[in-house]
C-alpha positions in Angstrom: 13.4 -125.4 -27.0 16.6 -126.9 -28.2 19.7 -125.1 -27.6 20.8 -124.6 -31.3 17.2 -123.0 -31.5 18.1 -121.0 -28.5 21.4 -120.0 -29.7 20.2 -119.4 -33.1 17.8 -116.7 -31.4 19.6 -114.9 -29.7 22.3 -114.6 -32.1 24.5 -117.2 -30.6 24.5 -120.1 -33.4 24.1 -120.6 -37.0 21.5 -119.3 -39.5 20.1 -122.6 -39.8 19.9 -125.2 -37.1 20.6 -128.7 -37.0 17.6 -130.3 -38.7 18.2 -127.4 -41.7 14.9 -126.2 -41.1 15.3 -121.9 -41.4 15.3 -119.9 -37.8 13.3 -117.1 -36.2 15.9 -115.3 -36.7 16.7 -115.4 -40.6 12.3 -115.2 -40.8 13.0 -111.7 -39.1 15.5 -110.7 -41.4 14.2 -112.1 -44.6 10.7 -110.1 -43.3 12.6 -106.9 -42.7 14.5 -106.8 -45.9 11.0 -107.4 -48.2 9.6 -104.9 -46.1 12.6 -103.0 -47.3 11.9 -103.4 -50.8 8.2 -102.8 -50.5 9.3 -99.2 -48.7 12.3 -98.5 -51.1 9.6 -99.3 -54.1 7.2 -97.4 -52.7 9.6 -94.6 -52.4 11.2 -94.8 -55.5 7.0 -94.7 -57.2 6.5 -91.7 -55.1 9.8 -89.5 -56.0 8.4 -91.1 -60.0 4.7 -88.7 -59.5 6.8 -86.0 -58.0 8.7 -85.4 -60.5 6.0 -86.0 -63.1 3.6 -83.8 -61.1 6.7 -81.1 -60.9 6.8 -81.5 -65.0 2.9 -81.2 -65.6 3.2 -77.4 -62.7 6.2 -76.4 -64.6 4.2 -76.7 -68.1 0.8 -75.6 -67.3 2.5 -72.5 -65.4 4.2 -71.6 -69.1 1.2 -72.2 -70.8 -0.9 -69.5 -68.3 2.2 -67.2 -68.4 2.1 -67.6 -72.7 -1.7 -67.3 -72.6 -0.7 -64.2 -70.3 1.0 -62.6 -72.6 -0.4 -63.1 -75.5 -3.5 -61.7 -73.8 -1.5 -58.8 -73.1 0.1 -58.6 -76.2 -3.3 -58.9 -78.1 -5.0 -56.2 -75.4 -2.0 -54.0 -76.0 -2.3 -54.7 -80.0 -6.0 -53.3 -79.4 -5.1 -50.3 -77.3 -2.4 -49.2 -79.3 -5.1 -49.6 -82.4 -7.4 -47.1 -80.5 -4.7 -44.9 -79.9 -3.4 -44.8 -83.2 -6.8 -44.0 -84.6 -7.8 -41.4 -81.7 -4.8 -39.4 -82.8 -5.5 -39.8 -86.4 -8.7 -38.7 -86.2 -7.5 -35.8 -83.9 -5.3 -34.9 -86.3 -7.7 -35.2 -88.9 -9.7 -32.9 -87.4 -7.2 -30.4 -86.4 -6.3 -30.2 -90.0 -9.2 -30.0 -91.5 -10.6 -27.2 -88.8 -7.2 -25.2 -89.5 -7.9 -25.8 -93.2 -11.1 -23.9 -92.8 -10.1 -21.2 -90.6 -7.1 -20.9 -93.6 -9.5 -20.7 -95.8 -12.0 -18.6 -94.1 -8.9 -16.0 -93.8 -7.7 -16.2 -97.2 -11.4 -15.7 -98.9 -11.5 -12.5 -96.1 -7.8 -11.3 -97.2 -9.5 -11.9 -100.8 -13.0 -10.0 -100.2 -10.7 -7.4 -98.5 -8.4 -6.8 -101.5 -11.1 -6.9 -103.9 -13.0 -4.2 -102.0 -10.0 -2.3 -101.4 
């Protein structure tokens, strides 16, 4: 080994030695810095599907919590329906019982004065 070779090594001498031809040295760094890029790429892809992954859970989660809800809203909807017409028909009946027994009492009050 040549001394500019051995310089150039260990970091002693110029980037290139005398015959121009490129060092160990500047192999090592020009290897480092694409495996740089390859990483820094790799990294950059990677942060690129998290954040797409983070949109796609953020959307599907509102569309369960809409789908939810309107499955509540819809189940409510129906419960209230049956409610609504429970009482009706409670109250239906109710009237229509109290009629009767109004009636029943007015036709006695009536047979009662007539045979008075």
């Amino acid at each position: 080994m040549d001394l500019t070779l051995a310089r150039t090594i260990f970091g002693m001498g110029p980037s290139f030695d005398i015959a121009g031809s490129c060092n160990i040295r500047l192999k090592v760094v020009v290897v480092v810095l694409i495996i740089e890029v390859v990483v820094v790429g790799v990294v950059e892809v990677v942060e690129v599907v998290v954040v797409v992954v983070e949109v796609v859970v953020v959307v599907v989660v509102v569309v369960v919590v809409v789908a939810v809800v309107i499955v509540i809203v819809r189940a409510a909807a129906v419960v209230v329906v049956v409610v609504v017409v429970v009482v009706v028909v409670v109250v239906v009946v109710v009237v229509v019982v109290v009629a009767a027994a109004a009636a029943a009492a007015l036709r006695q009050v009536r047979l009662d004065l007539i045979w008075a």
